[in-house]
C-alpha positions as CSV (number, residue, x, y, z in Angstrom):
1,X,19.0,-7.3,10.7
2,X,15.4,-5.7,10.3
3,X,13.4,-7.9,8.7
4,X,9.7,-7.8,7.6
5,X,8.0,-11.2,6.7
6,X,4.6,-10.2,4.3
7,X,2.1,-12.1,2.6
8,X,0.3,-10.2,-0.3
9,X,-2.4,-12.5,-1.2
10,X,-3.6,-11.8,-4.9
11,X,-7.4,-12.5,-4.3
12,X,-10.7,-11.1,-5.3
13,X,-13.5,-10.4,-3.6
14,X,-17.5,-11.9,-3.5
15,X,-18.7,-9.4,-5.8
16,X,-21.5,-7.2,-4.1
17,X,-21.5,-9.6,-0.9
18,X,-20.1,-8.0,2.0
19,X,-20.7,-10.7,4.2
20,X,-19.3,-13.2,2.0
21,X,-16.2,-11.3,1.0
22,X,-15.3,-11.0,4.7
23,X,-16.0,-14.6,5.1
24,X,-13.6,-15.0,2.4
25,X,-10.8,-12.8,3.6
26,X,-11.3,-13.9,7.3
27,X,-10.7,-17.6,5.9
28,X,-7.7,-16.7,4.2
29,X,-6.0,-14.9,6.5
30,X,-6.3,-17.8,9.1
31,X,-4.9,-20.2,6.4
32,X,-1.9,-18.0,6.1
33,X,-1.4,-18.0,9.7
34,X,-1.4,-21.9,9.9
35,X,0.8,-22.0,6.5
36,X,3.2,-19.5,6.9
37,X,3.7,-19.1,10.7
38,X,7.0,-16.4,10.0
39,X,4.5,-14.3,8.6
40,X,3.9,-10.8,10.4
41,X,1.7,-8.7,7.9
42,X,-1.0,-9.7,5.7
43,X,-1.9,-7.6,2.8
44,X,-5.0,-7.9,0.1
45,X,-6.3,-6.0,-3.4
46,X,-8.1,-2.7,-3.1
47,X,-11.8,-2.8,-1.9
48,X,-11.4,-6.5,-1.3
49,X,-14.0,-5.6,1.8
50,X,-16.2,-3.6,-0.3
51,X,-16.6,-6.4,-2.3
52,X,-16.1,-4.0,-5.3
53,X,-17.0,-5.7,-8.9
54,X,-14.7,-5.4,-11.9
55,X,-15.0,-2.6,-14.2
56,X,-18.1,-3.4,-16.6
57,X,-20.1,-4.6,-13.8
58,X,-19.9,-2.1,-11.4
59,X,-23.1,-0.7,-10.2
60,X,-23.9,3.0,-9.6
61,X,-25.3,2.9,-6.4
62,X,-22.4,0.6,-4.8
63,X,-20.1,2.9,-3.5
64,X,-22.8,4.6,-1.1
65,X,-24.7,0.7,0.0
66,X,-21.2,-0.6,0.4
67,X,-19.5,2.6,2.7
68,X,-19.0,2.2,6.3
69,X,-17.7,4.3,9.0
70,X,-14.2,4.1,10.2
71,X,-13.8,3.4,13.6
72,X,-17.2,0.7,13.6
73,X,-18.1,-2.9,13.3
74,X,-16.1,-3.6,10.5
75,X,-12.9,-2.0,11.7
76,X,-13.9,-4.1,15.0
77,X,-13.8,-7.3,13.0
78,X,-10.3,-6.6,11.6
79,X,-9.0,-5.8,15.2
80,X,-10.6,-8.7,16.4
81,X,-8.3,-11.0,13.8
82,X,-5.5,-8.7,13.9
83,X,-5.5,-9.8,17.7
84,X,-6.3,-13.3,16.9
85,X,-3.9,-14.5,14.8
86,X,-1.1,-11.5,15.5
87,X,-0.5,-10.5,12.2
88,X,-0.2,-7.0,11.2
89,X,-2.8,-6.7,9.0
90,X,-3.5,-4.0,5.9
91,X,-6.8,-5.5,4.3
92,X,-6.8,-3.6,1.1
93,X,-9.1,-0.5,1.1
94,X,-13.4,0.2,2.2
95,X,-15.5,2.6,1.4
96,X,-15.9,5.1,4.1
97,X,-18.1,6.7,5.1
98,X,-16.8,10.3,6.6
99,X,-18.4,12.8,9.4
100,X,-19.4,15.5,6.3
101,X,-21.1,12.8,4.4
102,X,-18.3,12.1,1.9
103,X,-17.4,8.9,0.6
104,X,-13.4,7.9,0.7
105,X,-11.4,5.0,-0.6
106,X,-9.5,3.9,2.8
107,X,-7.0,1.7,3.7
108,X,-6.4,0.9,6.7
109,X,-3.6,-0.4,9.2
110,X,-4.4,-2.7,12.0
111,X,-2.0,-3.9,14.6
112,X,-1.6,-7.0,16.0
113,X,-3.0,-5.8,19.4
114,X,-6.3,-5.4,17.7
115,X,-5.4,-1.6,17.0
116,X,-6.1,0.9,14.1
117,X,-2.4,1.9,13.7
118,X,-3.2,4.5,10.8
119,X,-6.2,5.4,8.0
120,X,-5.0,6.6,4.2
121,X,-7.7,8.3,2.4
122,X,-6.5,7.4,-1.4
123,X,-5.6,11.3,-2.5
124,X,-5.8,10.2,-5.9
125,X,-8.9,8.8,-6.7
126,X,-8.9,7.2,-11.2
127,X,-10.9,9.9,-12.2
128,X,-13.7,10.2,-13.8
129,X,-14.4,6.7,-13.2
130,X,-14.0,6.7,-9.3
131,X,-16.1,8.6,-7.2
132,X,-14.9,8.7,-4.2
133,X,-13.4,12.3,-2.6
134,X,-10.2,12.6,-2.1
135,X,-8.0,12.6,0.7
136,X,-5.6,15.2,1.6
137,X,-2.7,13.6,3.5
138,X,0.0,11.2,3.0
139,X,0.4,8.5,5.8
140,X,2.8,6.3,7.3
141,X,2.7,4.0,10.6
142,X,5.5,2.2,12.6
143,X,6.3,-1.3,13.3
144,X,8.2,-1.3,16.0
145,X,12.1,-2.9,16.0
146,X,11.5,-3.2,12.2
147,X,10.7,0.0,10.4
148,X,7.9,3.0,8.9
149,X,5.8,1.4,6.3
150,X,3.3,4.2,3.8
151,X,0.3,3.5,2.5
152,X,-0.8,3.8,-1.1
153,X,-3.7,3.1,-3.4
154,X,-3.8,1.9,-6.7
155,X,-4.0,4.7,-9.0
156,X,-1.7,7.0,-6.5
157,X,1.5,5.2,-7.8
158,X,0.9,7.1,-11.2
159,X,2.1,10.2,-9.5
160,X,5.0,10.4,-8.7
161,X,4.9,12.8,-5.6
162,X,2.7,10.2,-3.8
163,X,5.8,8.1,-2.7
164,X,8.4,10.9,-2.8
165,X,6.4,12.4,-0.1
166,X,6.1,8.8,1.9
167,X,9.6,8.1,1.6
168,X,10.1,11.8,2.7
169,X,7.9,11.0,5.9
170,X,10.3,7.8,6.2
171,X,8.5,5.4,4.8
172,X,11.3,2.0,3.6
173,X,8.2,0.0,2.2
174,X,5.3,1.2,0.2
175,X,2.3,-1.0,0.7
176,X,-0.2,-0.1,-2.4
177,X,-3.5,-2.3,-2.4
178,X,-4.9,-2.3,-6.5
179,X,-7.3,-2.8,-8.5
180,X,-6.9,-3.3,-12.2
181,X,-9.0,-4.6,-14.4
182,X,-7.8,-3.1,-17.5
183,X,-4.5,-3.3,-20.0
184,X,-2.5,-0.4,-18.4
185,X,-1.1,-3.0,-15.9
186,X,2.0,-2.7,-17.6
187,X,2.5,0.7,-16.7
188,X,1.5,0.5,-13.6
189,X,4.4,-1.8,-13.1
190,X,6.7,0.6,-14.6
191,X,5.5,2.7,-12.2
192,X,6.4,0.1,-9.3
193,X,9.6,0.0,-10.3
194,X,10.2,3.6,-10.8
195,X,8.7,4.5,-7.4
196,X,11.1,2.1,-5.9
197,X,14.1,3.0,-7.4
198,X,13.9,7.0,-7.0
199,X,12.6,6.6,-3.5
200,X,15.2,3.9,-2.5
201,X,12.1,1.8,-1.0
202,X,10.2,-1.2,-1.4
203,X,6.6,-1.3,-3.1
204,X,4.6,-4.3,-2.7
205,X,2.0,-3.5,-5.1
206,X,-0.9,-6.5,-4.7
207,X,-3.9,-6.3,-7.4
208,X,-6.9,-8.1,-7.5
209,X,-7.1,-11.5,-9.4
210,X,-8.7,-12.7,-12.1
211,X,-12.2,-12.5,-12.8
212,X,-12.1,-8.9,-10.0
213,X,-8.7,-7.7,-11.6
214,X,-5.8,-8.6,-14.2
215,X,-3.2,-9.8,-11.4
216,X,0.8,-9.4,-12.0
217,X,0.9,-7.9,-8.4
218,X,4.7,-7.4,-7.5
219,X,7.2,-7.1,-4.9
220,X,10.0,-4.6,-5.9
221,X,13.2,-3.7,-4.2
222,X,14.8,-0.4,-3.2
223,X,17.1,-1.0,-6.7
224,X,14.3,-1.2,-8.6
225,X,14.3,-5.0,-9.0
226,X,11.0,-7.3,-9.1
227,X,12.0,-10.1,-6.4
228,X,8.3,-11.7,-7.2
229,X,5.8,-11.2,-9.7
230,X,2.4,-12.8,-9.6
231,X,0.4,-14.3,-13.3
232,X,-3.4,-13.2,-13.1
233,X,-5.3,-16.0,-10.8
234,X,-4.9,-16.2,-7.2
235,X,-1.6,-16.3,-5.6
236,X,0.1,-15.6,-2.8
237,X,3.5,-13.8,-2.5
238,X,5.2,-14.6,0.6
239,X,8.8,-12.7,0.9
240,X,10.8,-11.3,3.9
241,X,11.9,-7.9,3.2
242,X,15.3,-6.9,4.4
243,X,14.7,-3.1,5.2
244,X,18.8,-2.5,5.9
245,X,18.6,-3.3,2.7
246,X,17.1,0.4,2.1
247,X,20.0,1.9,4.4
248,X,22.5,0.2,2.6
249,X,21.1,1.5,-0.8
250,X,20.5,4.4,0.0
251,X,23.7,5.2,1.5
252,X,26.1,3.1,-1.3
253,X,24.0,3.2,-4.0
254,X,21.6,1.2,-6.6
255,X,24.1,-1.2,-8.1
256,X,26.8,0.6,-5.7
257,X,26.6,3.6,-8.1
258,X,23.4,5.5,-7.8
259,X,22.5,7.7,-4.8
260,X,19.1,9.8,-5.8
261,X,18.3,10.2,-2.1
262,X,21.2,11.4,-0.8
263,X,21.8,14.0,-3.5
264,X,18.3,15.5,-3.2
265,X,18.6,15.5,0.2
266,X,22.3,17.1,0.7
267,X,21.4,19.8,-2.5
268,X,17.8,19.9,-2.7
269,X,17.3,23.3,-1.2
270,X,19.6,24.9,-3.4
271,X,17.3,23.8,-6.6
272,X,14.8,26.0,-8.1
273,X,11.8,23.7,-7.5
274,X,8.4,26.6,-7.9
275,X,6.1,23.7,-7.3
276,X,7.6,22.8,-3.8
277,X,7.3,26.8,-3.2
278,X,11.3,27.0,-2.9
279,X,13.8,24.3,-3.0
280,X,13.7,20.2,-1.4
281,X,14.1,20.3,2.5
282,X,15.8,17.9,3.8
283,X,14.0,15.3,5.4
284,X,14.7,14.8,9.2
285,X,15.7,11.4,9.2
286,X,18.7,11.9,6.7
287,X,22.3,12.7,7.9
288,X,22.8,15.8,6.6
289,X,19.8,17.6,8.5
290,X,21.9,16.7,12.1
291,X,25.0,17.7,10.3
């Protein structure tokens, strides 16, 4: 059995305190090592480390005082504890700070050996009120003897090619970092459940809590079902996720009847799809493509 023990730690940051927001997070990453010693990946809100404020209280000028470069001494820090308490760890998203002078939302994975295991630049920035540039690329990274885990922000999940293409890649768990402070939670949760069901994949979609964000972050299986769902203070979700679970749905079906993966993926190319320039290819990993 591949199994994957998470903790997504509904949290909020020191708003405008760097230093104190990595305090913060440093502190509670420790406590889940002592409290949950199964645990191997630790994941937190969207711009937990940029110590982003909620909505109404932003500040214009934050994005550029707050944005760092990526590799440098904060990505140092979070090897440093990635290596210290062996966790894998995906702390949310920074603002980074890129070569040309542009400003990203990143997230980031680090591995326990103190490595930076893979970058996501958030391709769909919540326009007009985030500006941050996108990124162009979808991303996924390995754990090994487990599985391929993507990487998703926030507002990404309201599109749906975001995890078609990461479960394309391989991807059997979606981790999506958020922030939400307003009342479309709801559909973003629709959205978590419809991203997991279509895709066959998990999506652990943590937001920030209460004062930062509205909560209700979830944990949503490959049929579409919400194993946990978080109020709106701080909590901490702590599940093991069964990723055969994603072989056996995907091959028998959600419910034992529905198989959306395996149909786009034997008949896709024979579909007039224009805006994939053609038909659906068949992703690598599936059966039918070593047939």
């Amino acid at each position: 059995m591949r199994t994957l023990a998470i903790a997504a730690l509904q949290t909020r940051p020191v708003t405008h305190d760097l230093a104190a927001s990595w305090r913060r997070f440093r502190e509670q990453v420790l406590a889940v090592r002592a409290a949950f010693p199964q645990v191997q990946l630790v994941t937190v809100p969207e711009l937990l480390l940029a110590a982003e404020a909620p909505l109404l209280e932003a500040r214009e000028d934050w994005t550029e005082q707050a944005a760092v470069p990526v590799p440098g001494e904060l990505t140092d820090r979070l090897c440093d504890l990635a290596r210290e308490t062996g966790l894998w760890l995906v702390p949310g998203s920074l603002y980074e700070r890129a070569a040309d002078g542009r400003i990203h939302n990143t997230a980031l994975a680090v591995s326990p050996e103190g490595r930076i295991a893979a970058t996501y630049r958030k391709v769909f920035p919540w326009q007009p009120w985030e500006s941050c540039a996108p990124g162009s690329d979808f991303v996924v990274f390995d754990i090994p003897d487990i599985g391929r885990i993507g990487l998703a922000i926030c507002y990404d999940g309201s599109f749906p090619e975001t995890v078609r293409q990461l479960a394309w890649l391989g991807a059997e768990v979606i981790i999506q970092p958020t922030l939400t402070t307003t009342r479309d939670r709801e559909l973003e949760l629709v959205c978590a459940r419809a991203n997991a069901w279509t895709n066959q994949v998990y999506v652990v979609n943590v937001n920030a809590a209460d004062p930062a964000g509205v909560g209700a972050s979830a944990i949503v299986d490959p049929e579409g079902i919400v194993r946990q769902q978080a109020g709106s203070g701080e909590e901490i979700l702590v599940d093991v996720l069964d990723l055969d679970a994603v072989t056996r749905v995907r091959a028998h079906g959600s419910t034992g009847l529905n198989r959306p993966w395996d149909q786009i993926a034997r008949y896709g190319s024979e579909i007039n799809l224009p805006m994939y320039g053609g038909g659906f290819r068949t992703p690598p990993w599936h059966p039918s493509a070593r047939a």
